[in-house]
VEXDREN-560976 format. One record per residue (C-alpha): x, y, z; residue in three letters. Coordinates in Angstrom, 1 decimal. Layout:
<atoms>
+--------+--------+--------+--------+
|      X |      Y |      Z | residu |
+--------+--------+--------+--------+
|      X |      Y |      Z |    ala |
...
+--------+--------+--------+--------+
</atoms>
This chain:
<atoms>
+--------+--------+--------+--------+
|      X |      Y |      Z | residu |
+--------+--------+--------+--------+
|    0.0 |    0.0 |    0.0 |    unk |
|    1.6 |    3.5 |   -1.0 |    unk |
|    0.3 |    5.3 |    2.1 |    unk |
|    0.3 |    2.9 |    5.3 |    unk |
|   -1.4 |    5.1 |    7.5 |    unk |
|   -4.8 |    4.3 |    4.8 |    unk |
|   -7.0 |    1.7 |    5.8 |    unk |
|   -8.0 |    0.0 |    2.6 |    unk |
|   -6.0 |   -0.4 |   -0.4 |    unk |
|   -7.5 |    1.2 |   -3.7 |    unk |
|  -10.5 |   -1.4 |   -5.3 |    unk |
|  -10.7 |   -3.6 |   -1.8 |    unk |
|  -14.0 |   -4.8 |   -1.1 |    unk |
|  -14.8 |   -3.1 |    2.2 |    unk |
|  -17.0 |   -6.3 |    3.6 |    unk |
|  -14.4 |   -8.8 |    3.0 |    unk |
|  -11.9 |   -6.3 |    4.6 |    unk |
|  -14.0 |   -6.3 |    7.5 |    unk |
|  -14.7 |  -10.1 |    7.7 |    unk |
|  -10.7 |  -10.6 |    7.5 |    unk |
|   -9.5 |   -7.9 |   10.0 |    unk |
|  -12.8 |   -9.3 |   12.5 |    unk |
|  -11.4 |  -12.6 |   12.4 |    unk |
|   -7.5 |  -11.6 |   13.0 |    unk |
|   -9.0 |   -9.1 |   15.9 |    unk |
|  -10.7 |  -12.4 |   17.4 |    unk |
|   -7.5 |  -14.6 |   16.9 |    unk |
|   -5.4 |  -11.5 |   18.9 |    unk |
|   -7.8 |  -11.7 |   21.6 |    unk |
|   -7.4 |  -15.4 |   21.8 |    unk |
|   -4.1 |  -16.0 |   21.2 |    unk |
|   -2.3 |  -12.5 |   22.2 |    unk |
|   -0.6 |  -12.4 |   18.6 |    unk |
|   -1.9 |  -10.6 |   15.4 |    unk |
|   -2.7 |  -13.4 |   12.4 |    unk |
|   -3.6 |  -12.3 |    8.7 |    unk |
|   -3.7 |   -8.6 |    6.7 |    unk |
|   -3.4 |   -6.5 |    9.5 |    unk |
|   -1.9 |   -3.2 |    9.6 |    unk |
|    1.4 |   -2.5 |   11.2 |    unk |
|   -0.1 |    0.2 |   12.9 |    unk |
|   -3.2 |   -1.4 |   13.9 |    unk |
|   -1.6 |   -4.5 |   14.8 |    unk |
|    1.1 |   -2.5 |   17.2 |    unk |
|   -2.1 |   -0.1 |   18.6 |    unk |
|   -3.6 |   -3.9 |   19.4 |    unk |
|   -0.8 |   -4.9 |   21.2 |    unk |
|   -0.8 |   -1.4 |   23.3 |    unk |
|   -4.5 |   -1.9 |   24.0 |    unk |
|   -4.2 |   -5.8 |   25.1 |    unk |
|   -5.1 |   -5.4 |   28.5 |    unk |
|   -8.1 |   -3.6 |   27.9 |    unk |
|  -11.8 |   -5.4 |   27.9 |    unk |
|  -13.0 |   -5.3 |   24.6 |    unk |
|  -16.3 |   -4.5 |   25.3 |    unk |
|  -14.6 |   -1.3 |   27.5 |    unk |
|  -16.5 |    2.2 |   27.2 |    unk |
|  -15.0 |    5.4 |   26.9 |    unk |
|  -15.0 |    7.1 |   30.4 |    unk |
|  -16.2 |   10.1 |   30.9 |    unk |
|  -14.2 |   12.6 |   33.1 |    unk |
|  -15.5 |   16.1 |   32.4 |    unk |
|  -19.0 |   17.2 |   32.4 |    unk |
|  -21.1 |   20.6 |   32.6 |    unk |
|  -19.3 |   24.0 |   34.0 |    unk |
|  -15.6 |   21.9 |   34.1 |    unk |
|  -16.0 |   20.8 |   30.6 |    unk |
|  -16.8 |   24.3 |   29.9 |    unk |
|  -14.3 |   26.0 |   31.6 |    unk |
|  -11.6 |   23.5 |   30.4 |    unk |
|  -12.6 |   24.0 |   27.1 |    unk |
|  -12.4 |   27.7 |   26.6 |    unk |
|   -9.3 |   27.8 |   28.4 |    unk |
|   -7.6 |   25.4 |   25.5 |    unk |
|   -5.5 |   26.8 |   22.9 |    unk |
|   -8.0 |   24.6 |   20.6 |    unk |
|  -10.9 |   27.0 |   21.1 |    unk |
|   -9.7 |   29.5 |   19.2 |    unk |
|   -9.4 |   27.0 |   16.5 |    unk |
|  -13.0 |   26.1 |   16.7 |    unk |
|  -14.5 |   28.4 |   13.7 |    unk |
|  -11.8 |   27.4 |   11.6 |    unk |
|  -12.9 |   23.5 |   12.3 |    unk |
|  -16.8 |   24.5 |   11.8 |    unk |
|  -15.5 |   25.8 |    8.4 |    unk |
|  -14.0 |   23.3 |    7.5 |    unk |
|  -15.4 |   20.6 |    8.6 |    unk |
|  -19.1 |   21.9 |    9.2 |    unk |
|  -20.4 |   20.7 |    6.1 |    unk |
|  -19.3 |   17.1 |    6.9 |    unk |
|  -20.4 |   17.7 |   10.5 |    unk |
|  -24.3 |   18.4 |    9.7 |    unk |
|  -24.8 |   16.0 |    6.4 |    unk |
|  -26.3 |   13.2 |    8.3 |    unk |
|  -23.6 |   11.0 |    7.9 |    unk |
|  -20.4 |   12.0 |    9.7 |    unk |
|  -19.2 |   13.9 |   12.9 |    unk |
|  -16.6 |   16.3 |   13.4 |    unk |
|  -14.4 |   15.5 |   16.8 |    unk |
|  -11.2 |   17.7 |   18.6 |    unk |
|   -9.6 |   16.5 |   21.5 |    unk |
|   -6.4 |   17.5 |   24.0 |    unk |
|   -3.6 |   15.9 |   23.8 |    unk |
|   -4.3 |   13.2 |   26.5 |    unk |
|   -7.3 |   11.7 |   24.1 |    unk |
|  -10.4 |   13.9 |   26.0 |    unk |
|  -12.6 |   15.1 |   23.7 |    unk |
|  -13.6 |   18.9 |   23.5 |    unk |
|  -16.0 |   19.0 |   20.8 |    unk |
|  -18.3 |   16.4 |   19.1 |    unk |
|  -20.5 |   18.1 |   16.5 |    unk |
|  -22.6 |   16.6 |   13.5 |    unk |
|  -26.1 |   15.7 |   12.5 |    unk |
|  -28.2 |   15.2 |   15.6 |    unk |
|  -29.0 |   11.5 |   14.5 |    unk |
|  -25.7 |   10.7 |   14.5 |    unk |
|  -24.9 |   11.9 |   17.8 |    unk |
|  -27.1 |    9.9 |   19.3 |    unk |
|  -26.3 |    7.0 |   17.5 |    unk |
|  -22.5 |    8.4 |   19.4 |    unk |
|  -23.6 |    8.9 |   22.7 |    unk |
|  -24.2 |    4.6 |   22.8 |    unk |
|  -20.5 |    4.3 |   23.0 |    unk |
|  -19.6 |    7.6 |   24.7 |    unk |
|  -18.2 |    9.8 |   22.0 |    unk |
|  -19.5 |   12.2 |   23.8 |    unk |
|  -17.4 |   15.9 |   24.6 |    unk |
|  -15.3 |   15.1 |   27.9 |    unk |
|  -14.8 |   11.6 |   27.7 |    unk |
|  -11.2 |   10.0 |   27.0 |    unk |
|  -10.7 |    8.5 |   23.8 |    unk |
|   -6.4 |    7.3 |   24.0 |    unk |
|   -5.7 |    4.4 |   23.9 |    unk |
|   -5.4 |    3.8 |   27.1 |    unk |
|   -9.2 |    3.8 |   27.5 |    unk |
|  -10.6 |    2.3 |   25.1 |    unk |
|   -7.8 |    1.0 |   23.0 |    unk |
|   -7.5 |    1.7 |   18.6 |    unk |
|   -9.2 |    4.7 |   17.7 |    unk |
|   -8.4 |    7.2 |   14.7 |    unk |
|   -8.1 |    9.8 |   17.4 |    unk |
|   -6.7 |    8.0 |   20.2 |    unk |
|   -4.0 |    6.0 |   17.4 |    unk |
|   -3.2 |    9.1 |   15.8 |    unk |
|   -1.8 |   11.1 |   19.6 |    unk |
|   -0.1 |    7.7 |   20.5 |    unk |
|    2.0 |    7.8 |   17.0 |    unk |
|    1.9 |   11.2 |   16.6 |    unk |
|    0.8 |   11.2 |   12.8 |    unk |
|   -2.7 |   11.0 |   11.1 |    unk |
|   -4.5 |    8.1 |   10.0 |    unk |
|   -7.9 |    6.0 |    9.4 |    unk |
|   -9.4 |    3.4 |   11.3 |    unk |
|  -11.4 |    1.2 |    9.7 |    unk |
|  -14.4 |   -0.6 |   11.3 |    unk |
|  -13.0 |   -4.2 |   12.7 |    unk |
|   -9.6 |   -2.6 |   13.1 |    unk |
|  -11.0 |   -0.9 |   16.3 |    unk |
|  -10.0 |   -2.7 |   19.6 |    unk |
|  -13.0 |   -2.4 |   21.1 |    unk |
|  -15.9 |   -4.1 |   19.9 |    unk |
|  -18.8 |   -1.2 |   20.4 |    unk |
|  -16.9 |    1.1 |   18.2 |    unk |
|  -16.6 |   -1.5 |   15.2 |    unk |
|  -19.5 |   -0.2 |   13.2 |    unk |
|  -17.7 |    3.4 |   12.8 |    unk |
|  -14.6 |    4.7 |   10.8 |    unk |
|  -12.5 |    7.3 |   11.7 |    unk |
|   -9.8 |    9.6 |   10.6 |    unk |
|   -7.4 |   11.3 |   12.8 |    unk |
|   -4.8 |   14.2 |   12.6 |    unk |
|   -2.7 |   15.3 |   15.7 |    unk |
|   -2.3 |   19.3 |   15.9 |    unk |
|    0.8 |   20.8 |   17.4 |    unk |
|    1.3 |   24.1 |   18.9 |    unk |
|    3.8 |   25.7 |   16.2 |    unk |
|    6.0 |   27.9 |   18.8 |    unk |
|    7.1 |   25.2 |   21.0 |    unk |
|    6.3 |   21.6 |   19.2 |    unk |
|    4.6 |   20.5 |   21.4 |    unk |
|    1.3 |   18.2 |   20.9 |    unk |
|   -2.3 |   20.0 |   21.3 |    unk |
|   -4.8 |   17.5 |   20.5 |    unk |
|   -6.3 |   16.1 |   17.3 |    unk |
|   -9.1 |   16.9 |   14.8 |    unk |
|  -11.6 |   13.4 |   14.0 |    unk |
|  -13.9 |   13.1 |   11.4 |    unk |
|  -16.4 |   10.0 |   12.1 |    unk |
|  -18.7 |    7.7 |    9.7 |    unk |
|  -19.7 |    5.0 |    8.2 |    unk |
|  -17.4 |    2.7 |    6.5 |    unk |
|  -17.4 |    4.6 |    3.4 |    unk |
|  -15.0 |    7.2 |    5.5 |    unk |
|  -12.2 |    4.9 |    4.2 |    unk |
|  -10.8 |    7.0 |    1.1 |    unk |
|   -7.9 |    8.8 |    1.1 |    unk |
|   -9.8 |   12.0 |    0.8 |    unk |
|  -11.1 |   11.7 |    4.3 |    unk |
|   -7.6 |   11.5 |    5.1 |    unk |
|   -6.3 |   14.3 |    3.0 |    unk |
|   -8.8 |   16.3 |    4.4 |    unk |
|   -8.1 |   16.2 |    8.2 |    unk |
|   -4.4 |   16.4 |    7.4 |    unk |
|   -5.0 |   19.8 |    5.6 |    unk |
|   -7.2 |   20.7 |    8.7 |    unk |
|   -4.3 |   20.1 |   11.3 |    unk |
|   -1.7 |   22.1 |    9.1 |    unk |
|   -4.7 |   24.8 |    9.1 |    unk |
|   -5.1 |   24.8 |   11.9 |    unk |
|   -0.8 |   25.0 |   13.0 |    unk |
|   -0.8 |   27.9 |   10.5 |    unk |
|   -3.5 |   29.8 |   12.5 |    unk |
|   -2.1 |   29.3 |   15.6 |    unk |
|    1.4 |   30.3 |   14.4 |    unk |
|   -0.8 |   33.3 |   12.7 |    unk |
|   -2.1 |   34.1 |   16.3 |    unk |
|    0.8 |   34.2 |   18.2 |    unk |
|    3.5 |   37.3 |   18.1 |    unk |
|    6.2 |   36.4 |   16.2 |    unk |
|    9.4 |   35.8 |   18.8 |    unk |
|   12.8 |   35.9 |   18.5 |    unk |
|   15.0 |   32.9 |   17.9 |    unk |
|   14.7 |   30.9 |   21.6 |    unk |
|   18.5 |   29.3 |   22.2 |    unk |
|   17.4 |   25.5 |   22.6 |    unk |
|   20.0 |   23.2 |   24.9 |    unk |
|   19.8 |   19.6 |   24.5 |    unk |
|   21.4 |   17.5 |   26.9 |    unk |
|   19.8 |   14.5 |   27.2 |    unk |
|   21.5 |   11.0 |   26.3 |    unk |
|   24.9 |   13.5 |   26.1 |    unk |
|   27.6 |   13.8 |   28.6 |    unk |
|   28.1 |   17.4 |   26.6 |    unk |
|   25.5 |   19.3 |   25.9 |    unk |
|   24.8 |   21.5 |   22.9 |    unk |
|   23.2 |   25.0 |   22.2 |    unk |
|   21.6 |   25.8 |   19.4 |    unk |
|   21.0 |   29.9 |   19.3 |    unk |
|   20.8 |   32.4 |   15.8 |    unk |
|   21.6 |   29.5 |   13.8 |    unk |
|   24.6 |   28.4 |   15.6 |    unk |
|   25.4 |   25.3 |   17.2 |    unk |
|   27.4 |   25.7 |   20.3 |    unk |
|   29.1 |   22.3 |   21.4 |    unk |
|   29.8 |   22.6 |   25.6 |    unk |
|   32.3 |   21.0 |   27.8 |    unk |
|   31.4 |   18.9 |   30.2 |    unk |
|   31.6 |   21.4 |   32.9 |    unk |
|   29.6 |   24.0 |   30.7 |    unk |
|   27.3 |   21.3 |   30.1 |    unk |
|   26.3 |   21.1 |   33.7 |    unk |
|   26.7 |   24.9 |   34.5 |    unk |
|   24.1 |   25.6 |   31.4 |    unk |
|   21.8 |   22.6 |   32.2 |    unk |
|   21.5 |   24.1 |   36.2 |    unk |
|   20.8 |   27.7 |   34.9 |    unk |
|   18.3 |   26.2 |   32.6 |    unk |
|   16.5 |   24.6 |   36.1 |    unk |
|   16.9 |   27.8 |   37.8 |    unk |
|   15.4 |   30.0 |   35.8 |    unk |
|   15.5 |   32.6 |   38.7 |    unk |
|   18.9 |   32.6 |   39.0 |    unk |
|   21.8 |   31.0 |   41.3 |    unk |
|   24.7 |   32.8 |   43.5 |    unk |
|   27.9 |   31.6 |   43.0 |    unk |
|   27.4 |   29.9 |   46.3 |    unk |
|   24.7 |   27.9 |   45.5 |    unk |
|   25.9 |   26.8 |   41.6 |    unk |
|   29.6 |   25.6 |   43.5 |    unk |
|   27.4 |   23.9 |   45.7 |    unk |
|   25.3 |   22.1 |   42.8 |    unk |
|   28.6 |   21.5 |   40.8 |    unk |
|   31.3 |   20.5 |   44.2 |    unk |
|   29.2 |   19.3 |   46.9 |    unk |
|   29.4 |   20.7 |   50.0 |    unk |
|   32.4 |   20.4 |   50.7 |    unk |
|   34.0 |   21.2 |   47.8 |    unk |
|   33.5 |   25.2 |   47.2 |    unk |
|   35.5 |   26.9 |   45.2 |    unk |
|   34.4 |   30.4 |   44.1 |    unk |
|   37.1 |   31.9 |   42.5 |    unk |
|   36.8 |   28.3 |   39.9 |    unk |
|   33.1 |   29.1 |   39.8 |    unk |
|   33.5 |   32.6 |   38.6 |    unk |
|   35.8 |   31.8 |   36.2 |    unk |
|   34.0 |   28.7 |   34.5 |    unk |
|   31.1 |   31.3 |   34.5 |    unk |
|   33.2 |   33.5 |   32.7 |    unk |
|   34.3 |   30.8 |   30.1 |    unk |
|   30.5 |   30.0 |   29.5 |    unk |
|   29.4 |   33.8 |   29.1 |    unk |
|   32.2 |   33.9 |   25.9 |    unk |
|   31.2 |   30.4 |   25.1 |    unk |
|   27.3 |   31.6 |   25.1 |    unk |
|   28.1 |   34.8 |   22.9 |    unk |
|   28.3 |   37.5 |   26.0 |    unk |
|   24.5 |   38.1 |   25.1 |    unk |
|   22.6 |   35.1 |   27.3 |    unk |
|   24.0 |   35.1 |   30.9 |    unk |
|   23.4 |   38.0 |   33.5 |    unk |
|   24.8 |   38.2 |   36.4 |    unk |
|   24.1 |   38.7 |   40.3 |    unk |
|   22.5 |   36.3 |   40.4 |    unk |
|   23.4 |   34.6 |   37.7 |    unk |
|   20.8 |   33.2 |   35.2 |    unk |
|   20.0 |   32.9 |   31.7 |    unk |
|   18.4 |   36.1 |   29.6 |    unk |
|   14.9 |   35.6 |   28.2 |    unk |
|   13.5 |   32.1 |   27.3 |    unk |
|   15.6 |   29.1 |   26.9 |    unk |
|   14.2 |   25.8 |   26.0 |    unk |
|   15.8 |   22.9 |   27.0 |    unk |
|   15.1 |   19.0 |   25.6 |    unk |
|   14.5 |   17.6 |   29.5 |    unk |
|   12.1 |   20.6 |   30.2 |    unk |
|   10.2 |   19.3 |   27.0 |    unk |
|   10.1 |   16.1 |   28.9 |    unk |
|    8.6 |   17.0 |   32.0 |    unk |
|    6.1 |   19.3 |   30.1 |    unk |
|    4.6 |   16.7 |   28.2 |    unk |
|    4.6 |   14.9 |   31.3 |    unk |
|    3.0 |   17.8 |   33.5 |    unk |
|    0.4 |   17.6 |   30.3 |    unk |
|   -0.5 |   13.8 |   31.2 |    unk |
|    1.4 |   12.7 |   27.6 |    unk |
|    4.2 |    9.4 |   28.7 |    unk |
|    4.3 |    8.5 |   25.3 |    unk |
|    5.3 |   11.8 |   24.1 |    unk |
|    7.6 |   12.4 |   26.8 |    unk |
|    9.3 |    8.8 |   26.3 |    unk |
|    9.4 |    9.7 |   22.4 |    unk |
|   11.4 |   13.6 |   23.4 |    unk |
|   13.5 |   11.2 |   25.6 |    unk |
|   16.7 |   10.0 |   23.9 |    unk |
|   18.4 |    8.9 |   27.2 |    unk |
|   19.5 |   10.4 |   30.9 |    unk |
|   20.5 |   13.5 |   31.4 |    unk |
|   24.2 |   14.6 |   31.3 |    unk |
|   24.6 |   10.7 |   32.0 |    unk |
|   29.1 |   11.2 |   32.8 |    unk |
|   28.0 |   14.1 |   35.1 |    unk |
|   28.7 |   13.5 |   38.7 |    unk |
|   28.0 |   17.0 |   40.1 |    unk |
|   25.2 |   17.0 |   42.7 |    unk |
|   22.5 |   19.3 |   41.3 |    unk |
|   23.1 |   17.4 |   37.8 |    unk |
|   22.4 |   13.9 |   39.4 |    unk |
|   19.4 |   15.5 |   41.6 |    unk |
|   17.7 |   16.5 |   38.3 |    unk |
|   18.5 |   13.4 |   36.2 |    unk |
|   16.6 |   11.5 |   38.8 |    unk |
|   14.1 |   13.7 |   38.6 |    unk |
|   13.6 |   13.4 |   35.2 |    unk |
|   14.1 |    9.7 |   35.1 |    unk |
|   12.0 |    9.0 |   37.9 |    unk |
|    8.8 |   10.9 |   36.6 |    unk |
|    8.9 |    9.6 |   33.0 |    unk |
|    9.4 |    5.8 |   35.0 |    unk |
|    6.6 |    6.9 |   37.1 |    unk |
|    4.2 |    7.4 |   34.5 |    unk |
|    5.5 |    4.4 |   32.7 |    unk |
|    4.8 |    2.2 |   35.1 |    unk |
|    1.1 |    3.9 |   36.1 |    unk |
|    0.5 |    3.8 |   32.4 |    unk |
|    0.6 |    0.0 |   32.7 |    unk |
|    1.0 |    0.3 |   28.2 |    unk |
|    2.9 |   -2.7 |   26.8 |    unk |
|    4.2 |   -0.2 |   24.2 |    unk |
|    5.5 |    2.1 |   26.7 |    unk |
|    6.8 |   -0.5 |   29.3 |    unk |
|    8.9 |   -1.6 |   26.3 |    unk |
|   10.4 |    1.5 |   25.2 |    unk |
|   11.1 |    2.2 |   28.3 |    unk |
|   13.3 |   -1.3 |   29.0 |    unk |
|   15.0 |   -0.4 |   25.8 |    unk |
|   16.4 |    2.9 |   27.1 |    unk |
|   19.6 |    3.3 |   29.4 |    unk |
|   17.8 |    3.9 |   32.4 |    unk |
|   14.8 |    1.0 |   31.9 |    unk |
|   17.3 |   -1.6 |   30.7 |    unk |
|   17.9 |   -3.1 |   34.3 |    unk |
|   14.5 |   -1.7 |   35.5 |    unk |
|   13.4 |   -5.1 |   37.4 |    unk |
|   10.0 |   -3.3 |   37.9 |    unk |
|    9.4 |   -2.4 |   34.5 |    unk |
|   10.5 |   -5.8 |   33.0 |    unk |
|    8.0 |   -7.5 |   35.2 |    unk |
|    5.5 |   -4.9 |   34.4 |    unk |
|    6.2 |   -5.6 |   30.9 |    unk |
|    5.3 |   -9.0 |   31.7 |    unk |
|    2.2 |   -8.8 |   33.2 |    unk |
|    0.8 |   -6.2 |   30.6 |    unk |
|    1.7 |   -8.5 |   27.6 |    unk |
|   -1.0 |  -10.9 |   26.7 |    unk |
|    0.0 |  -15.1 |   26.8 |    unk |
|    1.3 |  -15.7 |   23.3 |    unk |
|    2.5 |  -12.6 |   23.1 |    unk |
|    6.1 |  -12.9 |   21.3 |    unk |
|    7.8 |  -10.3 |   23.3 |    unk |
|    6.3 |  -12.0 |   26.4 |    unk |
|    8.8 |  -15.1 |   26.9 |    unk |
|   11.6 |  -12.3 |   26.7 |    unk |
|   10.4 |  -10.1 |   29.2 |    unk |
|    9.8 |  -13.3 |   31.5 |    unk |
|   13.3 |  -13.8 |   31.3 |    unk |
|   14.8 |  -11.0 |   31.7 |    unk |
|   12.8 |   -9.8 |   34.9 |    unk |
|   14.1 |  -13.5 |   36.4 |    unk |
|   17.6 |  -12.9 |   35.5 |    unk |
|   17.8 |   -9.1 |   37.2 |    unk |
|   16.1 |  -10.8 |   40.3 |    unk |
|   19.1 |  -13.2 |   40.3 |    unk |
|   21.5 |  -10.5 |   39.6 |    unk |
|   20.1 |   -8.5 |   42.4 |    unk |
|   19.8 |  -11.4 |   44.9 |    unk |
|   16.4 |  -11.4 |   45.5 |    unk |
|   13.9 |  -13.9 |   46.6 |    unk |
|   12.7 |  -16.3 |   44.2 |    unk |
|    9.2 |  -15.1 |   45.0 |    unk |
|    9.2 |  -12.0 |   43.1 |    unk |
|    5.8 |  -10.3 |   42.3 |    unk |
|    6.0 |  -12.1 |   38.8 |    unk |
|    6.5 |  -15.3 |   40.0 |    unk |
|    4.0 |  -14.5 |   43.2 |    unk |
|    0.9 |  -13.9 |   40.3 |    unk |
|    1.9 |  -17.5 |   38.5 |    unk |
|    3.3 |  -16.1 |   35.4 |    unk |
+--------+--------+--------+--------+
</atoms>
């Protein structure tokens, strides 16, 4: 297929698409392993949503003045007349509905043909009720915020079994100063829905949208951007210069970049040294060598701190996190921070950031996201995580057997009991 993120190829008969991908959606719940013409996407999406019941409905976690209020205070809303333009003729021709959520999968707006939303409202596509994945598994919406990228979803490709009469397509919409993910426009139907127009179309709406938001917000200078995760030496990139750090920069950039109020000398020889290894007059003059390093334009003094807004990849990280996105946050996350650094504020915040994205890992309880997370420095000898993995995965699972293992062999590497908690729940 030339576009993999369609769900039927050009002349496929729709009925006997849906009879195939019904009968590989029954052999996954069976067996835990995707059989047949299934989608890579879908078939990865399944294996994210295992855990969920398939008959699970959307939960709804916003009504009346919250929903309200929630909404107009999203950047989305003032998106909404551009939506209702473009999408509004869709919306009310008796067939289709028009759908935005947040990034976290709640929807903000469900608009269309009255008939149709009530034929919607059986399964809870309703305005403040969470469509990701996490709740009720495949969904053009839900599918297109996990992979960050638009696509269909086509009847029997849906996890859960109550949404299987509807198709969807998805776009995700991103906010154009900072990156970061917004939410995603939906547009909802019958199976027909599955043509690359209905693609095309909310792609061009998410780039319309992006464009008006980028059209809405003053137009700012260039923001220096440091990137220090998965590095020992971190890297600014300011005015169209890249600015590789030394080690010691590295960490006297990354702690300004925590501090955005500023640190005394004092306090910064304390992060760097320990406490009982001060040394001002070293401090001033490594603060000196990072002024001319910065370009003499982007560090004050007394205290010191950074001048003006300064993104930084690990904030990025705990934003998306602070915005209830793991799987965004584990895709901006190449690896620890400053991982060679051994100066005290550096390690404090490299647990932090560690510890947060594990945290929501772990809550998650996602297959996908327990096994990125095992693949990344930090998760590799994570004997939580691996036996989180373990549980989440479905029997037959081919990943499963793996994660078994290797959750036994950190217990025996760490000397523990034979009765771990995998072992405890008899897998």
């Amino acid at each position: 297929m030339a576009d993999p993120w369609l769900a039927l190829e050009f002349g496929a008969d729709p009925a006997e698409r849906i009879a195939q991908v019904g009968a590989a959606h029954e052999a996954f719940l069976t067996a835990g392993a995707a059989t047949g013409r299934v989608r890579d996407v879908v078939r990865r999406s399944w294996e994210r949503s295992a855990r969920l019941d398939p008959e699970a409905t959307a939960p709804v976690d916003l009504t009346d003045d919250a929903l309200h209020s929630y909404r107009a205070a999203h950047p989305l809303a003032r998106v909404l007349p551009l939506f209702r333009d473009l999408l509004g003729g869709i919306a009310q021709d008796g067939a289709h509905l028009m759908a935005v959520c947040d990034a976290g999968g709640r929807l903000l707006w469900v608009e269309g043909h009255p008939g149709v939303l009530r034929h919607a409202e059986r399964m809870n596509f309703v305005p403040g009720a969470r469509w990701d994945e996490a709740h009720v598994g495949t969904n053009a919406p839900g599918t297109a915020l996990a992979v960050d990228h638009s696509v269909q979803i086509f009847a029997t490709e849906h996890f859960v079994r109550p949404v299987q009469r509807w198709t969807c397509a998805a776009a995700p919409i991103h906010d154009p100063v900072t990156g970061l993910l917004l939410g995603a426009v939906d547009i909802t139907g019958g199976d027909h829905l599955a043509n690359p127009q209905s693609l095309a179309l909310v792609r061009a709406t998410a780039r319309a949208a992006e464009a008006f938001l980028a059209g809405a917000t003053p137009t700012a200078p260039d923001v220096p951007h440091v990137a220090a995760l998965g590095r020992d030496e971190a890297e600014l990139r300011v005015g169209g210069r890249r600015v590789r750090l030394g080690r010691r920069h590295s960490e006297l950039l990354v702690l300004l970049v925590d501090h955005p109020e500023g640190r005394t000398g004092e306090q910064l020889g304390l992060d760097l040294y320990g406490d009982d290894r001060l040394h001002p007059v070293t401090v001033r003059a490594e603060l000196s060598r990072l002024r001319r390093a910065l370009g003499g334009e982007l560090l004050d003094s007394r205290p010191y701190r950074l001048r003006g807004p300064v993104r930084a990849d690990f904030r990025t990280v705990t934003e998306l996190l602070e915005r209830g996105d793991p799987a965004g946050a584990l895709r901006a996350y190449p690896g620890p921070l400053l991982p060679a650094s051994d100066a005290p504020g550096v390690t404090r915040l490299r647990r932090l950031v560690d510890g947060q994205l594990r945290a929501a890992v772990l809550a998650s309880a996602d297959p996908g996201l327990l096994a990125a997370w095992t693949a990344t420095p930090a998760g590799t000898d994570d004997l939580t995580a691996w036996e989180a993995l373990a549980r989440a995965l479905p029997p037959g699972a081919p990943r499963r057997p793996l994660a078994v293992a290797r959750a036994r062999q950190l217990a025996e590497e760490y000397a523990l009991p034979r009765a771990t908690l995998l072992q405890r729940r008899g897998n």
